[in-house]
N, C-alpha and C positions, 0 to 999 in steps of 0.2 A: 629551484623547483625539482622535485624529484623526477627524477625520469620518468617514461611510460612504458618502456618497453619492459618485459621480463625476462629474468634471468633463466633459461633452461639449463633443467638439469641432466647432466649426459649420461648418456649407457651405462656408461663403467661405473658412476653412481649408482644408479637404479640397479643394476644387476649386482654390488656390493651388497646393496640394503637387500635387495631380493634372500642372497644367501644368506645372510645373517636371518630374516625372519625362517628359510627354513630349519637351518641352523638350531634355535628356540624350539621351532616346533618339532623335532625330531629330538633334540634332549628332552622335552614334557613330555611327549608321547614315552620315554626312557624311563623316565621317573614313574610315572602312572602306572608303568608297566612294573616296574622293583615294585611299586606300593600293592597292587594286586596280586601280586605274587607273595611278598611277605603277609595279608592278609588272608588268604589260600591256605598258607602255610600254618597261621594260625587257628585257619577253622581245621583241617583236616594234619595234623601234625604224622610224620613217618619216620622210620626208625633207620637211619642210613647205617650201612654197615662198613667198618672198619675194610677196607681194600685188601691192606698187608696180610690181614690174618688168611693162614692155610687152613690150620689145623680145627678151626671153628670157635676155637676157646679165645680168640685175644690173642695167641702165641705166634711169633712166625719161626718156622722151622727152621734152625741155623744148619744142619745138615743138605740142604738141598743148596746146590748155587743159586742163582738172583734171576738165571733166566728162567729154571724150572719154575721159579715160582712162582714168574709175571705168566708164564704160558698158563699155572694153572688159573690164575684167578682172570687171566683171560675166556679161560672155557667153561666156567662159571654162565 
């Protein structure tokens, strides 16, 4: 005969599974969020600029050492 009594399940189960389902729902909320965002992007597209450039054209100034330049495009 099978038994009658049940087998409970402990803490440390239930707070595993706990994490795991928040787990899921914290990466979908992730994903939804890239997916709204690459769609955003597609309605309203923008024109990122090149960081390195100083001079405005595409070029970076090989005259300036590397810190002058980060400071400039810093105060940009």
């Amino acid at each position: 005969m099978a038994s009658s009594s049940k087998k409970k399940t402990t803490m440390a189960k239930l707070n595993r599974e706990s994490a795991v389902r928040d787990k899921r729902l914290r990466k979908a909320a992730k994903k939804d969020a890239r997916k709204a965002a690459a769609a955003a992007e597609l309605l309203n597209p923008t024109v990122e600029s090149d960081e390195e450039t100083v001079d405005g054209e595409g070029e970076v100034d090989e005259t300036q050492p590397a810190e002058d330049r980060s400071a400039e495009i810093a105060s940009r």
